[in-house]
C-alpha positions as CSV (number, residue, x, y, z in Angstrom):
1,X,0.9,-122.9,-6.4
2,X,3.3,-121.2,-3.9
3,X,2.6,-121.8,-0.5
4,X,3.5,-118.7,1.3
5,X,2.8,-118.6,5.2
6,X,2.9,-115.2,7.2
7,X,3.9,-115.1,10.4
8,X,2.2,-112.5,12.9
9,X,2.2,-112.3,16.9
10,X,0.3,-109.3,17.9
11,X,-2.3,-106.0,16.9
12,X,0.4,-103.6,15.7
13,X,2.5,-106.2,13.7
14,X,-0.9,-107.5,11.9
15,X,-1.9,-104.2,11.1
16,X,1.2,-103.7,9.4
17,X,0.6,-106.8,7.6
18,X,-2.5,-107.0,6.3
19,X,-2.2,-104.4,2.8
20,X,0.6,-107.4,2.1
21,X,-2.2,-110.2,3.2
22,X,-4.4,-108.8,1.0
23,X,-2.4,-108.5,-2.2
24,X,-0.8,-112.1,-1.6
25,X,-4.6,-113.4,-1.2
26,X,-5.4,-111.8,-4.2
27,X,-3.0,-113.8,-6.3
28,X,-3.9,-116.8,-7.9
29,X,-0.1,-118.1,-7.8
30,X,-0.6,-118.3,-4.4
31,X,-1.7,-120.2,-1.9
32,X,-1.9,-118.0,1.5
33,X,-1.0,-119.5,4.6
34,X,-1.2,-117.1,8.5
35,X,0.6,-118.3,11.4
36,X,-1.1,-116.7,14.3
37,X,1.1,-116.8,18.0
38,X,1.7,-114.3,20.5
39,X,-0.5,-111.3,21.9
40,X,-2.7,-112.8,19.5
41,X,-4.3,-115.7,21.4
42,X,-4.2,-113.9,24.8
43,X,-7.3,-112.7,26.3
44,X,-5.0,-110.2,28.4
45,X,-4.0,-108.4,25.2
46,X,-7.7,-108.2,23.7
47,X,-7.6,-112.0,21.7
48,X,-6.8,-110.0,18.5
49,X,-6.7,-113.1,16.4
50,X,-10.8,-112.3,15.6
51,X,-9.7,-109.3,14.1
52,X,-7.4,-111.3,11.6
53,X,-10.7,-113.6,11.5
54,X,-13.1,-110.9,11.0
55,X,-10.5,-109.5,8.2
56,X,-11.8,-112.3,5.9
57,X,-8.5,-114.1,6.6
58,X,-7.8,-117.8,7.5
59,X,-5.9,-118.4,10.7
60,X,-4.2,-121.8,9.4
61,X,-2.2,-122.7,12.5
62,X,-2.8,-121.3,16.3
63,X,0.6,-121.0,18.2
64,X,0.5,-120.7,22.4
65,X,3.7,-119.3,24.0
66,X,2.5,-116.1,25.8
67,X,3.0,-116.7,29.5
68,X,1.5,-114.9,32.6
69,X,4.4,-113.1,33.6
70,X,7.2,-110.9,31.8
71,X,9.8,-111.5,33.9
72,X,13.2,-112.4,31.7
73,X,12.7,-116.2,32.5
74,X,9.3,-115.7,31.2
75,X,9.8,-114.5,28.1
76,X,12.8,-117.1,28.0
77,X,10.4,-119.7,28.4
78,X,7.7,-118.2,26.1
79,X,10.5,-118.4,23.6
80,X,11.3,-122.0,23.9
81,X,7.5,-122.8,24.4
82,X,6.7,-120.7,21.0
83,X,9.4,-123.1,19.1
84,X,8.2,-126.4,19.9
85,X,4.5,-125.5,18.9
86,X,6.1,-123.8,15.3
87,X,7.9,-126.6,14.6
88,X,5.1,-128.9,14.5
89,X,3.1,-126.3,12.7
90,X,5.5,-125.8,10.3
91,X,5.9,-129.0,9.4
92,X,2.2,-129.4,8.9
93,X,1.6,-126.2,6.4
94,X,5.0,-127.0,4.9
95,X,5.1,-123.9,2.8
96,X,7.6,-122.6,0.2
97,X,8.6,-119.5,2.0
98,X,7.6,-118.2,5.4
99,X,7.2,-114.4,6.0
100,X,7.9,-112.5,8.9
101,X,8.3,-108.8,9.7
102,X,9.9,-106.7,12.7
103,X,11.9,-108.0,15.3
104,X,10.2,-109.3,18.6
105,X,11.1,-112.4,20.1
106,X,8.4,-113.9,18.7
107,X,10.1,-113.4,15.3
108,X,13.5,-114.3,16.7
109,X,11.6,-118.0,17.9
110,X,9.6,-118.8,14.7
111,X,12.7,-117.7,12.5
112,X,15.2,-119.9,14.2
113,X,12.5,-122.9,14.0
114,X,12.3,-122.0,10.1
115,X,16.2,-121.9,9.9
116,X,16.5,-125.8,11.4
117,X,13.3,-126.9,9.4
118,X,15.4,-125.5,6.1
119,X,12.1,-123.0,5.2
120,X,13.4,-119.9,3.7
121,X,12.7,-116.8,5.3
122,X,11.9,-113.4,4.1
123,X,11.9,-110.5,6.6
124,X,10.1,-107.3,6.2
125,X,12.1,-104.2,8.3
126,X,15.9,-105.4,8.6
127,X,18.4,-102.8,9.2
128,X,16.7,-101.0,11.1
129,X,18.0,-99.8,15.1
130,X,16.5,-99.3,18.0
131,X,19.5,-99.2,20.8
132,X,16.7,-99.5,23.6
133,X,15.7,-102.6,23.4
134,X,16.6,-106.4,23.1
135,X,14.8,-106.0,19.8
136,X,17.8,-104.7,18.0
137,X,19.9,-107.5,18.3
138,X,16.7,-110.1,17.3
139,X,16.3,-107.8,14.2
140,X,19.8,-108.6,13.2
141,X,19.9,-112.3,14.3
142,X,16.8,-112.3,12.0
143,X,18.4,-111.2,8.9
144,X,20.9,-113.7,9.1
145,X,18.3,-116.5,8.5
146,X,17.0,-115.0,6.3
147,X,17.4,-115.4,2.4
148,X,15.2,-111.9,0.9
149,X,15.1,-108.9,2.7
150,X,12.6,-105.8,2.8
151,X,14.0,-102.8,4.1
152,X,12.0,-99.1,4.6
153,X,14.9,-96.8,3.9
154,X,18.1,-97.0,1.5
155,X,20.3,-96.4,4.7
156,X,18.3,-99.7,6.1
157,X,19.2,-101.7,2.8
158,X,23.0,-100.6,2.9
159,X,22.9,-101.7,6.7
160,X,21.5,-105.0,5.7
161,X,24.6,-105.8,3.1
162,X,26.5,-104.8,5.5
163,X,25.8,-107.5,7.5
164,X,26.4,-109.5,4.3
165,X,23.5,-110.4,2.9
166,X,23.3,-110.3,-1.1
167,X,22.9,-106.7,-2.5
168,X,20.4,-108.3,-5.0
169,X,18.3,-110.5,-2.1
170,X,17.7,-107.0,-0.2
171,X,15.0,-104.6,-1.7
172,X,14.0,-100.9,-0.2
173,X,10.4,-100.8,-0.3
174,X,9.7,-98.9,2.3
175,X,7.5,-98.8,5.1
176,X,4.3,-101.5,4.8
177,X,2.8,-99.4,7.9
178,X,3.2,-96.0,5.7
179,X,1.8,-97.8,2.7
180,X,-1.4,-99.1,4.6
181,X,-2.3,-95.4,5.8
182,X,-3.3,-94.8,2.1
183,X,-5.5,-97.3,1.6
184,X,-7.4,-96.7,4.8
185,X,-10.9,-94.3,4.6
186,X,-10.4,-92.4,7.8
187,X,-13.3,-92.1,10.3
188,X,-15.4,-88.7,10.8
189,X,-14.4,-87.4,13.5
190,X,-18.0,-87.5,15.2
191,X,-18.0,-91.3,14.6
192,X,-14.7,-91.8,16.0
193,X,-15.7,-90.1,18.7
194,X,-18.9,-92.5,19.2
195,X,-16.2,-95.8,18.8
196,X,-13.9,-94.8,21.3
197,X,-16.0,-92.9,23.7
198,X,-13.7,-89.8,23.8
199,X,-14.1,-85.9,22.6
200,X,-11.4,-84.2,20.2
201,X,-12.3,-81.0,21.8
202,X,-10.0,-78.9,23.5
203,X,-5.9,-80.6,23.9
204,X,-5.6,-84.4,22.8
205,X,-2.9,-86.6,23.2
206,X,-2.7,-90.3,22.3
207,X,-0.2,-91.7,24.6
208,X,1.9,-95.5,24.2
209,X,4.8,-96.4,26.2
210,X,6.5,-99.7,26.4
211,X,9.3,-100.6,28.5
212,X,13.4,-100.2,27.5
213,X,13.9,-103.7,28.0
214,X,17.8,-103.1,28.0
215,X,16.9,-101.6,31.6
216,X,16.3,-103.6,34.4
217,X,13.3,-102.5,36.2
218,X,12.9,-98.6,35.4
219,X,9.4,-99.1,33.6
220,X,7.3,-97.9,36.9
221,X,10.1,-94.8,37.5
222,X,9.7,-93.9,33.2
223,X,6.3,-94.1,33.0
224,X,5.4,-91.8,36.3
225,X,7.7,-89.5,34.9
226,X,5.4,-89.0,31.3
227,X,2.4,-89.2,33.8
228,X,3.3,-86.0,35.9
229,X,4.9,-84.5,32.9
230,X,1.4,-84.6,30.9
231,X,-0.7,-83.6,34.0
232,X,1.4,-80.4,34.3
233,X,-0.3,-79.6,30.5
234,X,-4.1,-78.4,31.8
235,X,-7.4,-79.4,30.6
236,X,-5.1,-82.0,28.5
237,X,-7.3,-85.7,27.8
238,X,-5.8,-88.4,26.5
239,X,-6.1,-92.1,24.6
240,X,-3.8,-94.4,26.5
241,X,-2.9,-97.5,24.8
242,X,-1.4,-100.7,26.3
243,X,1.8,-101.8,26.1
244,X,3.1,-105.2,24.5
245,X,4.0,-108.5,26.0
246,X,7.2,-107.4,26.9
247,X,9.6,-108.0,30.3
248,X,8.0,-105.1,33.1
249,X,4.9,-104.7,30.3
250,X,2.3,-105.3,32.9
251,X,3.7,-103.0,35.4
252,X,2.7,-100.0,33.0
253,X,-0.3,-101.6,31.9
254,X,-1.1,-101.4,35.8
255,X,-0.3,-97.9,36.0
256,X,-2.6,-96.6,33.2
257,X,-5.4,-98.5,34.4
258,X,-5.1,-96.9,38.0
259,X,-4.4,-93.7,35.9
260,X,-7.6,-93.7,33.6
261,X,-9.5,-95.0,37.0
262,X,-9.1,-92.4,38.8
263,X,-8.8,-89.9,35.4
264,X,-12.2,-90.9,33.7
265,X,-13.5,-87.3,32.9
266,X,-10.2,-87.2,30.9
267,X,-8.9,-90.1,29.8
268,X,-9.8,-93.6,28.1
269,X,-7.4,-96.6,27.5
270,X,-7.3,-99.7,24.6
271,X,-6.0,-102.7,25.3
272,X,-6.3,-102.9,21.5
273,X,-7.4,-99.8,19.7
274,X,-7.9,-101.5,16.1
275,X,-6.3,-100.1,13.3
276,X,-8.6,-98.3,11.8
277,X,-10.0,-96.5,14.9
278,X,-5.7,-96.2,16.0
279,X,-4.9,-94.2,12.2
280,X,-8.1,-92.4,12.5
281,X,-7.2,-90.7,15.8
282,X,-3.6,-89.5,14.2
283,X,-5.8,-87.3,12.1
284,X,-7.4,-85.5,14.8
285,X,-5.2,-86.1,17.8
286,X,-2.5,-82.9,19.1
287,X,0.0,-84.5,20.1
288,X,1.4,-88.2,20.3
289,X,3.6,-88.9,23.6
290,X,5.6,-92.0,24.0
291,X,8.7,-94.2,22.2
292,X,6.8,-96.9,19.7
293,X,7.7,-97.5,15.9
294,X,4.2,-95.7,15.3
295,X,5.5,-92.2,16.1
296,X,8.8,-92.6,14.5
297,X,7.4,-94.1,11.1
298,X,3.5,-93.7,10.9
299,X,3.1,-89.9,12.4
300,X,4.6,-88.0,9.7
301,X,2.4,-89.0,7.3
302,X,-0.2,-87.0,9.4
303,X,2.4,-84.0,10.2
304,X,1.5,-84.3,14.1
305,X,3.8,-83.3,16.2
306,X,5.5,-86.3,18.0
307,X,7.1,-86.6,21.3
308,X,9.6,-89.7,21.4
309,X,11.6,-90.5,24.8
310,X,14.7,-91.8,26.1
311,X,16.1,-94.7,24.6
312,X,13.8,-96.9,22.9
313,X,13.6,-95.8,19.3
314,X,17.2,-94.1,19.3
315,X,18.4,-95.0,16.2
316,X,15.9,-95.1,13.9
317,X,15.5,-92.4,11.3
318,X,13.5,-89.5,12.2
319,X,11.2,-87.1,10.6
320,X,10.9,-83.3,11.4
321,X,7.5,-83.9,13.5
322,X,9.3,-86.1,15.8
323,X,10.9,-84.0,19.1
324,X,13.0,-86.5,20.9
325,X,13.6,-86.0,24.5
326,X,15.4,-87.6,27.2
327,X,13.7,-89.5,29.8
328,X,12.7,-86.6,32.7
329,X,10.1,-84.8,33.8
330,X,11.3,-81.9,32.7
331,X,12.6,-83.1,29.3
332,X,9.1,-84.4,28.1
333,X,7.2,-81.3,29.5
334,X,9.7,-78.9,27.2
335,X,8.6,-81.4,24.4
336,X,5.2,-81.0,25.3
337,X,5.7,-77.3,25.3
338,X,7.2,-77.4,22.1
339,X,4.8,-79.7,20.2
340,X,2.1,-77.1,21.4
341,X,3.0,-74.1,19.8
342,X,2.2,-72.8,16.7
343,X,5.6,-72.3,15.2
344,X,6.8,-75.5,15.8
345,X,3.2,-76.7,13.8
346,X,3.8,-74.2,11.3
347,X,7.0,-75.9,10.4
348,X,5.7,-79.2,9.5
349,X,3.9,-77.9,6.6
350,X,6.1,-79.1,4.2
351,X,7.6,-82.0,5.4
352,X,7.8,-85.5,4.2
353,X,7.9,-89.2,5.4
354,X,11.2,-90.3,5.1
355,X,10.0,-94.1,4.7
356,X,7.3,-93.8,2.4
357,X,7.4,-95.7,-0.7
358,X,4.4,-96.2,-3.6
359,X,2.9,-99.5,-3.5
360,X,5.1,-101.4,-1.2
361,X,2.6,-104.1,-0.3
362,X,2.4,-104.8,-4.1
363,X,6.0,-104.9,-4.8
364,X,6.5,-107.3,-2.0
365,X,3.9,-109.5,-3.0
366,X,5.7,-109.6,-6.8
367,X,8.8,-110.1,-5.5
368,X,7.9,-113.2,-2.8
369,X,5.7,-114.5,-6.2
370,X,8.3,-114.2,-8.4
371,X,11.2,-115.7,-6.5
372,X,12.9,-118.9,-7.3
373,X,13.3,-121.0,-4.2
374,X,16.7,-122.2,-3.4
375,X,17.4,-126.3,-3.1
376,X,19.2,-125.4,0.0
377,X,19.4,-122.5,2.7
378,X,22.5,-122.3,3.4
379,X,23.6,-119.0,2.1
380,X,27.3,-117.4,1.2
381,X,28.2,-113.9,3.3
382,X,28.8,-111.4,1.0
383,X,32.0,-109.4,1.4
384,X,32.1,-105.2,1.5
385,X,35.1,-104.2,-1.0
């Protein structure tokens, strides 16, 4: 049997993950291992690893390297703490192939360990940019240690060769986030209601913001900017979810509790939401505020309108419900403006999601059973005419 371990460090990445758990669990040519690190094992981000657990799944190895702080050093040191606890982990599943996707530095520490302990790599979401955030050069770091590739788009596959990886080692599958909104029964709206303790009725807005960790300290100035931009919209309640473990994280995690606190006849926050509570609120939610991966690639399945700011996301591919603004009070209120009226709703009728692709869990569970494992790692670049 193939031993396959997958890699995953927090809520949104597992969510992601798991139509591609299942299938690979459901093959009997392969032997599933999980990794579990990160946000995961923190009880500040919600100890998510029970929802793995409570999936069915088996958490083979536990991973600690989330410190108390975000400061750089922090992370630095989460880093280096992350890579001595993989290594030994490593060696002890010792699987065929390990399996990671995105491009956090969570990813960027378990790949490198992979790299030196000569495991080959295959990375879901390469290509990808996101000119906001020290993500984007991890993303990239990542596909060079890596030997197969799954991109969402075409123009994600072509940037991936161009960084010389193997046309035939890189495969556009498209978006494993997009293919798990099919294959999730979405909640009633009275019964969502009940989970999350919050009314539909009247304006909604689901709001996550994380920091643009290319920017030294600006995560308090940004996010009181999208908090007096949304209190100029009246009557207006909203789901706040929590940022990640990122550098400055905690200073907006501060601000939406203070915010909710002193907001509770409008407003409710999740430290983890859960996915299917999270994908069941993008059906009945008006608007979705902020600059995560989820409104860029998982809102225009569900046509809502989607407010994306500043710097973050820029890069990515967008869709015709996403309205990106730049990072001002004014800016986001025009957004909000716009993503309110009925023209602008009108117009998403028709539109598609530009990384959705049929069965993509499937096809990268064939591919990753299918594949030949190389004697060595070491790879060639491959050379653009």
């Amino acid at each position: 049997m193939k031993k396959i371990c997958v890699f995953t460090g927090g809520r949104a990445e597992y969510g992601l993950l798991r139509p591609l758990l299942i299938e690979l669990k459901n093959n009997k040519n392969i032997e599933l291992q999980i990794l579990v690190s990160g946000m995961h094992l923190s009880s500040e981000f919600g100890l998510t690893y029970r929802e793995i657990e409570k999936d069915g799944f088996i958490c083979n190895e536990k991973v600690e390297m989330v410190l108390s702080s975000d400061t750089p050093v922090a992370i630095s040191k989460s880093m280096a703490i992350g890579m001595i606890g993989f290594s030994e982990a490593l060696m002890r599943l010792n699987p065929d192939i390990l399996v990671t996707l995105g491009d956090r530095y969570e990813n960027m520490s378990i790949v490198t360990t992979a790299w030196v302990c000569r495991i080959p790599v295959a990375h879901i979401q390469g290509g990808e940019k996101t000119l906001g955030a020290i993500d984007d050069q991890f993303r990239h770091c990542i596909t060079k240690m890596s030997r197969l590739h799954f991109t969402a788009t075409e123009e994600y596959r072509d940037r991936v060769i161009q960084l010389g990886e193997y046309p035939e080692n890189v495969f556009n599958v498209g978006a494993l986030n997009v293919d798990a909104l099919k294959k999730i029964k979405i909640l009633p709206k009275a019964k969502l209601e009940q989970e999350i303790n919050f009314s539909f009725k009247g304006k909604t807005a689901l709001v996550t913001f994380h920091p643009v960790t290319l920017q030294k300290e600006t995560s308090g100035k940004h996010f009181q900017q999208l908090l007096d931009a949304i209190d100029s919209i009246k009557d207006l309640k909203i789901i706040f979810t929590k940022t990640l473990a990122d550098t400055d994280g905690r200073v907006i995690n501060q601000m939406i509790d203070d915010y909710v606190s002193s907001n509770e006849d409008k407003s409710v926050v999740f430290t983890s939401m859960g996915q299917l509570n999270y994908i069941s609120a993008l059906n009945y939610i008006d608007v979705v505020v902020g600059n995560s991966s989820s409104g860029i690639i998982e809102t225009p399945s569900f046509k809502v309108p989607t407010i994306n700011i500043g710097e973050r996301e820029k890069g990515r591919i967008i869709a015709d419900n996403v309205i990106c603004v730049d990072q001002s009070i004014n800016a986001i209120k025009e957004g909000l403006k716009k993503a309110f009226s009925s023209t602008f709703i009108k117009s998403l009728a028709n539109m598609q999601n530009p990384y959705e692709k049929h069965d993509t869990a499937k096809n990268i569970a064939s591919i990753l059973a299918n594949y030949n494992i190389p004697n060595s790692t070491g790879k060639e670049f491959y050379d653009l005419n």
